[in-house]
DSSP file (Angstrom, degrees, kcal/mol; ACC not computed):
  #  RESIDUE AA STRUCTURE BP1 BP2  ACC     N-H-->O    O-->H-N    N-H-->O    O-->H-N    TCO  KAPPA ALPHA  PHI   PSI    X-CA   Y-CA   Z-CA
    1    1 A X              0   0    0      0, 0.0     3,-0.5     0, 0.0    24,-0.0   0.000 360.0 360.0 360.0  -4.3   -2.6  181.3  -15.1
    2    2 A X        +     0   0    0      1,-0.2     0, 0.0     3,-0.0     0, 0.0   0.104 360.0  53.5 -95.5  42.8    0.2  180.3  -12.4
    3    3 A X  S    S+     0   0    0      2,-0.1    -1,-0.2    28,-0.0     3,-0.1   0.460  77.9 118.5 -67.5 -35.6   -2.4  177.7  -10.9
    4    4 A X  S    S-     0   0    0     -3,-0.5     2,-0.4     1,-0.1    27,-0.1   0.206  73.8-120.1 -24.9 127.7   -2.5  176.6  -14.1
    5    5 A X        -     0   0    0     25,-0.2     2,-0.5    39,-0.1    -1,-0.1  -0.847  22.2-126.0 -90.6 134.7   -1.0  172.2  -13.8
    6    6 A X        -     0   0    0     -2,-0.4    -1,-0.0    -3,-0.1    -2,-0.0  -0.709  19.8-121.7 -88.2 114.8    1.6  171.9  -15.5
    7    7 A X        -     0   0    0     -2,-0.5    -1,-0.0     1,-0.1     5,-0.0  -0.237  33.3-120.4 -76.4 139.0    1.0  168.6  -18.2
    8    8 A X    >>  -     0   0    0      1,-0.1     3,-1.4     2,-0.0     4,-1.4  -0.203  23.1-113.3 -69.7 153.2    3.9  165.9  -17.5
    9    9 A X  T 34 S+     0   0    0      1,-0.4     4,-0.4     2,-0.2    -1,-0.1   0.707 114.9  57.1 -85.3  -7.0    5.9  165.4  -20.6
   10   10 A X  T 34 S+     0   0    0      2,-0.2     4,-0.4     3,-0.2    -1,-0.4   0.344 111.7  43.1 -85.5  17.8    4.6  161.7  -20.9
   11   11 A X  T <> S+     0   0    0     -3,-1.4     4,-0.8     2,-0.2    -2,-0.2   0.043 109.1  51.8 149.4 -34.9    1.3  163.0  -21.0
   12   12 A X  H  X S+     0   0    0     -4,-1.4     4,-2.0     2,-0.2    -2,-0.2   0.637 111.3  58.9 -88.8 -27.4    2.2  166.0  -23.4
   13   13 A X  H >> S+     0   0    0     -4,-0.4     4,-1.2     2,-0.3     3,-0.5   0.955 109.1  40.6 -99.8 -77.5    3.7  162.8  -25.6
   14   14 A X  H >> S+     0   0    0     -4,-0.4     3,-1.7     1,-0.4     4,-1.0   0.907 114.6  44.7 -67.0 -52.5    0.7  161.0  -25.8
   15   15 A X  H >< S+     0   0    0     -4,-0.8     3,-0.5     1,-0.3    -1,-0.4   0.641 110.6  59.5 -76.5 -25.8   -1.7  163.6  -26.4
   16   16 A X  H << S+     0   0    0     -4,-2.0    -1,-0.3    -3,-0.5    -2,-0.2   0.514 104.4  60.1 -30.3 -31.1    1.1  165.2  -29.3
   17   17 A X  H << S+     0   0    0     -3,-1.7     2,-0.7    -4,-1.2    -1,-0.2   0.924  83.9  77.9 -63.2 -50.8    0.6  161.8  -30.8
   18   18 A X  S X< S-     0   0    0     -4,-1.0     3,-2.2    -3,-0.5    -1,-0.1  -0.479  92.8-107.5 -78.4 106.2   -3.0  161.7  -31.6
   19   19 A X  T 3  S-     0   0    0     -2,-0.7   104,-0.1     1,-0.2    -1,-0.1   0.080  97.0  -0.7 -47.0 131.9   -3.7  163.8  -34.8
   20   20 A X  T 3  S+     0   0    0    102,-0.2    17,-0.3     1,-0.2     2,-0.2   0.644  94.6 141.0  77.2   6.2   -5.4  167.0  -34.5
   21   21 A X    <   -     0   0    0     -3,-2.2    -1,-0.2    15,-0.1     2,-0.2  -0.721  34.5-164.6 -87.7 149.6   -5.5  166.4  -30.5
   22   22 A X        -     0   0    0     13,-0.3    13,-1.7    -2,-0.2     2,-1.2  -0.923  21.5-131.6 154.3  80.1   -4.8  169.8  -28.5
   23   23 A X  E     +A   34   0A   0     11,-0.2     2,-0.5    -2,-0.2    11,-0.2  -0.565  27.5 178.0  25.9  -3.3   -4.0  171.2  -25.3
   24   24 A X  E     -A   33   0A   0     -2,-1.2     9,-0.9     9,-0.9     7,-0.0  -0.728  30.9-125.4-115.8 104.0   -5.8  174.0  -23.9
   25   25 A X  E     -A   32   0A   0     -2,-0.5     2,-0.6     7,-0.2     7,-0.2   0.226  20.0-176.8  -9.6 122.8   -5.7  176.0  -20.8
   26   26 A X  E   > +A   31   0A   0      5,-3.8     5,-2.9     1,-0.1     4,-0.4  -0.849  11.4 172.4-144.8  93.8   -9.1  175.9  -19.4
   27   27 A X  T   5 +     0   0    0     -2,-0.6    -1,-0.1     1,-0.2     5,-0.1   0.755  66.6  71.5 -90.0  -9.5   -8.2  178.5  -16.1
   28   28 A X  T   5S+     0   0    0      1,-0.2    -1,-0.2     3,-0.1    -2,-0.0   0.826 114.5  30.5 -75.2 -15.6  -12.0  179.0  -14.6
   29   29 A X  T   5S-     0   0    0     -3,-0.3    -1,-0.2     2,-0.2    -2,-0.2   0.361 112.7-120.0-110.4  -3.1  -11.6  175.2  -13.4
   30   30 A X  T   5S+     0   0    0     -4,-0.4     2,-0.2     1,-0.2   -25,-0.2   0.930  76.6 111.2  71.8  37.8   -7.5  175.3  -12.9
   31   31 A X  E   < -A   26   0A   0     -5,-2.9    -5,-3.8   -27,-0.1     2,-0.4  -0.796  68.1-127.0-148.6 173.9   -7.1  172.6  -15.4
   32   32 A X  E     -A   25   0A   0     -7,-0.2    12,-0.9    -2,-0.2     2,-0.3  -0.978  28.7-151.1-135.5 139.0   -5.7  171.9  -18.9
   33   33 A X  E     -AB  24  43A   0     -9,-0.9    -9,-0.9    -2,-0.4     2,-0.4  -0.824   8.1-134.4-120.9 146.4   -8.0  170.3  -21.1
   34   34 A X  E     -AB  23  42A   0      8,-7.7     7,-2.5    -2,-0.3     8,-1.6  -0.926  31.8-175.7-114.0 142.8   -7.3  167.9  -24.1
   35   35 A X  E     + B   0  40A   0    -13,-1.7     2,-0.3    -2,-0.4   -13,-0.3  -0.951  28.0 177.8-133.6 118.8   -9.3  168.8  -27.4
   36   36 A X  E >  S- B   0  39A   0      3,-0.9     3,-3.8    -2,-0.5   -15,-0.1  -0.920  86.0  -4.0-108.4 167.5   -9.7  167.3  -30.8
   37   37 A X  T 3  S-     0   0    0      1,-0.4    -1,-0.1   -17,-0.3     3,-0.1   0.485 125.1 -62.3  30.2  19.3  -12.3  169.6  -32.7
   38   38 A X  T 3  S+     0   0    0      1,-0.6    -1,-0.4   -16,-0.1     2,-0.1   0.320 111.3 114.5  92.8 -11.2  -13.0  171.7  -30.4
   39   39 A X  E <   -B   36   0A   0     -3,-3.8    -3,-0.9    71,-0.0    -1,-0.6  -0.569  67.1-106.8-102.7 162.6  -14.5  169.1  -28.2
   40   40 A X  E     +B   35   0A   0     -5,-0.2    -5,-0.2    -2,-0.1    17,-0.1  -0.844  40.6 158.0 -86.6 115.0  -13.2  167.8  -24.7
   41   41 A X  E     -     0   0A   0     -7,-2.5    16,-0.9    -2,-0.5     2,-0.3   0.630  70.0  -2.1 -92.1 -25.7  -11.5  164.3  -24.3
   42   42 A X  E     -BC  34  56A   0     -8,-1.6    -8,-7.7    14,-0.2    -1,-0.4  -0.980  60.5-164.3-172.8 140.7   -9.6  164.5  -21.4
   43   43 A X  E     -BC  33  55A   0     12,-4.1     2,-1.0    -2,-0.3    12,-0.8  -0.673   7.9-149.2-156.9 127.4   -8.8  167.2  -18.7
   44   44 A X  E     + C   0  54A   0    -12,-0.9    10,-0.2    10,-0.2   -39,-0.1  -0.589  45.3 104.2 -95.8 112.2   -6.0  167.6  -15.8
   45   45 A X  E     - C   0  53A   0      8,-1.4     8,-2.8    -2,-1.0     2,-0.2   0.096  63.7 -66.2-117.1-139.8   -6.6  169.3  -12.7
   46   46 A X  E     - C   0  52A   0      6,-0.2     2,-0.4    -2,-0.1     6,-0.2  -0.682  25.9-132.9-139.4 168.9   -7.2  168.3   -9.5
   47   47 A X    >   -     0   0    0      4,-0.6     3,-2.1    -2,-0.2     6,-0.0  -0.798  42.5 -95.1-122.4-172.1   -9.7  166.5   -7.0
   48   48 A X  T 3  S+     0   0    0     -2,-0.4    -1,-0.1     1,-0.3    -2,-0.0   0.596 127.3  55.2 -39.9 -36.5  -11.2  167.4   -3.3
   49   49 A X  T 3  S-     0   0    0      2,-0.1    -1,-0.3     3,-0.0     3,-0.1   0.471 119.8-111.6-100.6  -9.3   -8.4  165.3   -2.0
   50   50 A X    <   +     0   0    0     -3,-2.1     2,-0.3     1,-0.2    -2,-0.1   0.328  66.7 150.0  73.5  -9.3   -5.5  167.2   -3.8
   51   51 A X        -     0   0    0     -5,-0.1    -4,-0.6    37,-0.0    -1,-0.2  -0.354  49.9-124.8 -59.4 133.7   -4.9  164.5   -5.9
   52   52 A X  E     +C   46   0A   0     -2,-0.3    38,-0.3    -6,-0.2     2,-0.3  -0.332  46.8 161.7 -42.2 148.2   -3.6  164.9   -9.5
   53   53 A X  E     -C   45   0A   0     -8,-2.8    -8,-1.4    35,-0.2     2,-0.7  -0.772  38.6-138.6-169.9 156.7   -5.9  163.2  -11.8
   54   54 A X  E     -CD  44  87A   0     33,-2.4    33,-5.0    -2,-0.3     2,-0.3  -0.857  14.2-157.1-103.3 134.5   -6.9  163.1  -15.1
   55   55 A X  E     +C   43   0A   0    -12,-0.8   -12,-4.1    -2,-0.7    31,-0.2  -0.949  21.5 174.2-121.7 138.7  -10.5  162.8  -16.0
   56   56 A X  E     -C   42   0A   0     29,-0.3    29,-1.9    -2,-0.3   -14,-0.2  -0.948  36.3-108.2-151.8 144.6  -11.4  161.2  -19.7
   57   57 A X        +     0   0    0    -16,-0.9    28,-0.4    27,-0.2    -1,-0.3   0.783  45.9 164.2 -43.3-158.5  -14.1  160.3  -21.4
   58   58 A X        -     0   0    0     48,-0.2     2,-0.2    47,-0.1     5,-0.1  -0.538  55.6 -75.0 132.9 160.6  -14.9  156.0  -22.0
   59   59 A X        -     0   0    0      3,-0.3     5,-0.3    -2,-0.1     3,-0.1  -0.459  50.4-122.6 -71.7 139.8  -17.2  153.8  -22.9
   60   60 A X  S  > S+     0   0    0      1,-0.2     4,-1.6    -2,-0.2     5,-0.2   0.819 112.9  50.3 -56.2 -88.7  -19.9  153.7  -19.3
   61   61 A X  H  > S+     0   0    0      1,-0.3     4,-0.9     2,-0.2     2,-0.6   0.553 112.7  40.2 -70.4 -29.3  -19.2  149.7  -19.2
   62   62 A X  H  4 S+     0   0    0      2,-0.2    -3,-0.3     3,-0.1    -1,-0.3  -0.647 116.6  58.0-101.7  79.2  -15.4  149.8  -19.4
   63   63 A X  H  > S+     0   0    0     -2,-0.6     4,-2.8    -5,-0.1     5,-0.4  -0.362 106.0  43.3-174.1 -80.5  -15.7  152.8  -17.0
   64   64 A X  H  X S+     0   0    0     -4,-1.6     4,-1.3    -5,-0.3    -2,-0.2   0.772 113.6  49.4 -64.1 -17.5  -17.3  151.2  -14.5
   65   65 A X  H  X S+     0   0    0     -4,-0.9     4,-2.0    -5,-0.2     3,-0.5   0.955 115.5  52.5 -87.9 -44.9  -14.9  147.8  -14.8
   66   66 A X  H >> S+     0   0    0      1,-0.2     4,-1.2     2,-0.2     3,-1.0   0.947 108.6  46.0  -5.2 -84.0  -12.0  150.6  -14.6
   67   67 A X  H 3< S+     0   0    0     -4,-2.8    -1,-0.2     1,-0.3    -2,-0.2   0.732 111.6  50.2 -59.0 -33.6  -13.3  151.9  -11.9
   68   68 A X  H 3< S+     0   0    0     -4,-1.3    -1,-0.3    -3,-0.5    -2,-0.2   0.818 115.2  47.7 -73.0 -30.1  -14.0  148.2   -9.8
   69   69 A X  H << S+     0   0    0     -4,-2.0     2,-0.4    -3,-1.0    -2,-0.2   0.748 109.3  47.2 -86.5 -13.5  -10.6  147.2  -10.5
   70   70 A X     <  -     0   0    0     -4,-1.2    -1,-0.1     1,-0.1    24,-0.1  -0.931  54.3-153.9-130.2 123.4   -8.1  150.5   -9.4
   71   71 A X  S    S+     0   0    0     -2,-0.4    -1,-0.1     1,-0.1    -2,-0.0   0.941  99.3  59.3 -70.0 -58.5   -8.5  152.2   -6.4
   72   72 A X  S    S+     0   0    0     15,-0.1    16,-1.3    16,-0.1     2,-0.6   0.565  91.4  81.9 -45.0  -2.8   -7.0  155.3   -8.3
   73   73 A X  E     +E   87   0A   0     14,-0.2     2,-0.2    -6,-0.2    14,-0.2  -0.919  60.3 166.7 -96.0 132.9   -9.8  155.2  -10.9
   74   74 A X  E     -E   86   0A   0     12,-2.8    12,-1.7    -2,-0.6     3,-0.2  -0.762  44.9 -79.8-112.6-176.7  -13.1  156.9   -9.6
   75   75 A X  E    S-E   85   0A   0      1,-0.2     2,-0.4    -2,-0.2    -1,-0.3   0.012  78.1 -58.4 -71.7-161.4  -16.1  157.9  -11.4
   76   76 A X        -     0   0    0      8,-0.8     2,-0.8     9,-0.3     3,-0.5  -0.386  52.5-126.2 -70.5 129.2  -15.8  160.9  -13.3
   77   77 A X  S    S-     0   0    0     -2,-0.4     3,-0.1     8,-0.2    -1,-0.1  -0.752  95.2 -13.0 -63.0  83.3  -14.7  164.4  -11.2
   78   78 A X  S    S+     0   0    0     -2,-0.8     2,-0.3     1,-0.3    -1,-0.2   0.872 127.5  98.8  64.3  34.8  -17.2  167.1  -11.9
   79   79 A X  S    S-     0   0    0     -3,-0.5     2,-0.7     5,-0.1    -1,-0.3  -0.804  88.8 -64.7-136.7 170.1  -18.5  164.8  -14.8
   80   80 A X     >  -     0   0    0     -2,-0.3     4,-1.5    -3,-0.1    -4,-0.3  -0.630  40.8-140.1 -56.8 116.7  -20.8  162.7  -15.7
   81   81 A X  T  4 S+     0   0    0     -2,-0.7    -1,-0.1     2,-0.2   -18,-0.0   0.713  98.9  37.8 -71.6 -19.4  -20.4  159.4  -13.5
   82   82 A X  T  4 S+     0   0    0     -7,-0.1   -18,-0.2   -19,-0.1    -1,-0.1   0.976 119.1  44.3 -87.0 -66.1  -21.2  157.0  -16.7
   83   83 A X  T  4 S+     0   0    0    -20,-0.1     2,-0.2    -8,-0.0    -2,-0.2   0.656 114.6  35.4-104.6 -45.2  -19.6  158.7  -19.3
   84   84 A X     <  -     0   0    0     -4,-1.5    -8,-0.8   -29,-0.0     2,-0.3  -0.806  55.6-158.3-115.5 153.0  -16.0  159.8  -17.6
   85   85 A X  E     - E   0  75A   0    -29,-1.9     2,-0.4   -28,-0.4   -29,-0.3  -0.804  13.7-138.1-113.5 169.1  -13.5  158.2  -15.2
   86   86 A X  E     - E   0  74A   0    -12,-1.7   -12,-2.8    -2,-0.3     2,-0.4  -0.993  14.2-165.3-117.3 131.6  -10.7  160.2  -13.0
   87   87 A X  E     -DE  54  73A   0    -33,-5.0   -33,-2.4    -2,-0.4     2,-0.4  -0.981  18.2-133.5-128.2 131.5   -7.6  158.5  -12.9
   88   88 A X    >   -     0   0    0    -16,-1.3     3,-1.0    -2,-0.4   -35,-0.2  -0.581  24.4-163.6 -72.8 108.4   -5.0  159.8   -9.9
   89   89 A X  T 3  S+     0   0    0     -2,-0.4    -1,-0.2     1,-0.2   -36,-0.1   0.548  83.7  57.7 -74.3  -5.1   -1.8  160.1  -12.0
   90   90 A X  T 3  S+     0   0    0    -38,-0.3    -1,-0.2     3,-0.0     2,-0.2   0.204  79.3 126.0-118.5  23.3    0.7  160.2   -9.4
   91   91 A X    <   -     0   0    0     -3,-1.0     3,-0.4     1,-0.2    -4,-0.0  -0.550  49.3-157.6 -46.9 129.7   -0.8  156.5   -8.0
   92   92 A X  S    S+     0   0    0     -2,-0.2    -1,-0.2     1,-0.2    -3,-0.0   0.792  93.7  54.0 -77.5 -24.2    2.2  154.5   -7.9
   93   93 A X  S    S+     0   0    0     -3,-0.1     2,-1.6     1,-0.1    -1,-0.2   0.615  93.2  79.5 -80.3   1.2   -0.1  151.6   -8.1
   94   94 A X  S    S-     0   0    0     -3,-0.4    -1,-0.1    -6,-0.1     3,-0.1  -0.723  79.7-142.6-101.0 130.1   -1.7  153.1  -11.1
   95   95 A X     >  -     0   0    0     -2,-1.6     4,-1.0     1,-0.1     3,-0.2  -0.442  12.2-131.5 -70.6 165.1    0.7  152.3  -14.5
   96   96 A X  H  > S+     0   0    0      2,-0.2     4,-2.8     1,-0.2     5,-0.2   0.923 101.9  75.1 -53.4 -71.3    1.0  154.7  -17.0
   97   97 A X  H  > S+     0   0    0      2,-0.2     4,-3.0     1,-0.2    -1,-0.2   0.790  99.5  54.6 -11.4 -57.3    0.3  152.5  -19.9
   98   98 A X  H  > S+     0   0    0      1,-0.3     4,-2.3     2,-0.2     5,-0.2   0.971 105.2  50.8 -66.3 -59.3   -3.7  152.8  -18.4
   99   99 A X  H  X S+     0   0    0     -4,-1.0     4,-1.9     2,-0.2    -1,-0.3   0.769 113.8  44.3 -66.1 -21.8   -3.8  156.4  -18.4
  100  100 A X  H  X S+     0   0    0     -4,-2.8     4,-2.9     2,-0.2     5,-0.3   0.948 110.7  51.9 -43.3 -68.0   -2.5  156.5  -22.1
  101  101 A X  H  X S+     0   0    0     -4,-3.0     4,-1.6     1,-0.3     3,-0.5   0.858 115.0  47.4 -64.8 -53.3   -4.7  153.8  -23.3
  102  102 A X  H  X S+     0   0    0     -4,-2.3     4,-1.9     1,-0.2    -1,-0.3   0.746 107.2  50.3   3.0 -83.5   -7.5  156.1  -21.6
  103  103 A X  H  X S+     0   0    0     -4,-1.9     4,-0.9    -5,-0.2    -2,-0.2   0.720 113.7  50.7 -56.4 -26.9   -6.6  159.2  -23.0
  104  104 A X  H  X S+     0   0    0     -4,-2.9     4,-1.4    -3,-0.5     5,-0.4   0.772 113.3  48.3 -62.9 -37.8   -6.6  157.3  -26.7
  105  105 A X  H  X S+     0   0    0     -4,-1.6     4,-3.3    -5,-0.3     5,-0.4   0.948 110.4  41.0 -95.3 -33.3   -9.5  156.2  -26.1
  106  106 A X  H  X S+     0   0    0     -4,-1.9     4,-2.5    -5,-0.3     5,-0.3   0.925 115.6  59.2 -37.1 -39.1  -11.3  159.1  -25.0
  107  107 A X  H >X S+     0   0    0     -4,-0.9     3,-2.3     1,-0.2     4,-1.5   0.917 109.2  38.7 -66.7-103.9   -9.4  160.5  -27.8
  108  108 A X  H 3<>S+     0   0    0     -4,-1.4     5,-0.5     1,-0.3     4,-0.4   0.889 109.3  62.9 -18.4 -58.1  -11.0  157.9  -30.5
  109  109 A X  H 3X5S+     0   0    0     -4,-3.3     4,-1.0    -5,-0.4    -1,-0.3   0.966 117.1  28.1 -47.3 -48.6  -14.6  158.2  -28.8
  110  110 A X  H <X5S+     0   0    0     -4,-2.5     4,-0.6    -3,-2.3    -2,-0.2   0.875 115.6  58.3 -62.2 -40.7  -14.7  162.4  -29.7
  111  111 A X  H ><5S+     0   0    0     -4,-1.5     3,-2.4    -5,-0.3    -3,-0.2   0.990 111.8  40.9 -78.9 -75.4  -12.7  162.2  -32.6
  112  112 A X  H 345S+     0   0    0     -4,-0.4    -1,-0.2     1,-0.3    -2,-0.2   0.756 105.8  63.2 -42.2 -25.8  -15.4  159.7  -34.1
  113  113 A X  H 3<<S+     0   0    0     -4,-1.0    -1,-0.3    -5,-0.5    -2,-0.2   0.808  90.1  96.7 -62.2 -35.0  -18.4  161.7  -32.8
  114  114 A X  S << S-     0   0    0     -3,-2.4     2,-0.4    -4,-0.6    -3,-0.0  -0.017  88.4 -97.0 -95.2 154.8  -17.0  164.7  -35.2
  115  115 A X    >>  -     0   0    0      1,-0.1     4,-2.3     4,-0.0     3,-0.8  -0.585  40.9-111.2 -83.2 128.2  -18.5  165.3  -38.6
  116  116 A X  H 3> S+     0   0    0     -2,-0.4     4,-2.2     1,-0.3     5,-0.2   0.801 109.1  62.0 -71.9 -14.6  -16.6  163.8  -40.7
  117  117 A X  H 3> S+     0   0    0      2,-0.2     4,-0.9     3,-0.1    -1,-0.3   0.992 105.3  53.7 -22.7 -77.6  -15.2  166.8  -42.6
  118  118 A X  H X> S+     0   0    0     -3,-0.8     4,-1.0     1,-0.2     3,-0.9   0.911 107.0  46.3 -61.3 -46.1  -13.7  167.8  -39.5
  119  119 A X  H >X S+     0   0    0     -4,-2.3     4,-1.5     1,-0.2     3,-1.3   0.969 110.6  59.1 -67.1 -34.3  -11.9  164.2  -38.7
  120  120 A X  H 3< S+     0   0    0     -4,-2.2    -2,-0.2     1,-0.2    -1,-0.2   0.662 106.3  45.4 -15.9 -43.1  -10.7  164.5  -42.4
  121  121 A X  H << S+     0   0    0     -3,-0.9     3,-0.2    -4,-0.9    -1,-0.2   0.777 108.6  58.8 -69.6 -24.2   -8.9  167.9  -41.7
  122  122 A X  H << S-     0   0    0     -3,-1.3  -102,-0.2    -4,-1.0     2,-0.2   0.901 130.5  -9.0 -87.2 -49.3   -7.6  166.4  -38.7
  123  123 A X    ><  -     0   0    0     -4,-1.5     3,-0.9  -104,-0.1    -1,-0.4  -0.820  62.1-139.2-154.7 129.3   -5.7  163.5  -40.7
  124  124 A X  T 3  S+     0   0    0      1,-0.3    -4,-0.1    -3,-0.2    -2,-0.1   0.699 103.4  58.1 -24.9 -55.4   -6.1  162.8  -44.2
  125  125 A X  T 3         0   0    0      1,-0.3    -1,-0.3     0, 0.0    -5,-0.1   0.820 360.0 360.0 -72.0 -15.4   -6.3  158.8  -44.3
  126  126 A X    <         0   0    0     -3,-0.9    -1,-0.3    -7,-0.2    -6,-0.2   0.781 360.0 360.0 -11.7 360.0   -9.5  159.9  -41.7
């Protein structure tokens, strides 16, 4: 586990925010994966290039406008190329703000996919 990336504490701050959202060591890929139910929203590792980046889940059509507007955005890393983007966290040109709003939404896309039981456990007002 000491390849294992270590998640930046704004980045540990957002995903602590989002109920029932989760952590998890994922060491057969080198990466740390963010989970609500057991599903994947978001995970950071690394690309081809050495870049940091976080890959998360999004809607294909705000994906793909992501991805035309930021040079740090690509299509997904070892993903689906509609369904996830990678966004190189240590961009200066990329803000933060984006890679929140990202991980939230990835966040929101899984979380709704979940039976609702499970988002109920997750937070109450679910």
């Amino acid at each position: 586990m000491d390849d294992m990336p270590v998640v930046d504490s704004w980045i540990a701050d957002a995903i602590a925010a989002l109920p029932g959202a989760v952590t998890v060591p994922y060491p057969d890929w080198g990466s740390q994966t963010f989970q609500v139910g057991g599903k994947h929203f978001g995970r950071l590792g690394g690309d081809p290039e050495g870049r940091r980046i976080v890959t998360v889940k999004g809607d294909p059509e705000v994906n793909a406008a992501l991805v035309a507007a930021h040079d740090a955005i690509t299509p997904g890393y070892y993903a689906n190329k509609r369904l996830w983007i990678s966004l190189a966290i240590d961009d200066p040109d990329l803000e933060r703000d984006l890679v929140i709003e990202a991980l939230e939404n990835g966040y929101a896309i899984v979380r709704d996919s979940l039976p609702r039981r499970v988002r109920e456990s997750l937070d109450p007002s679910a």
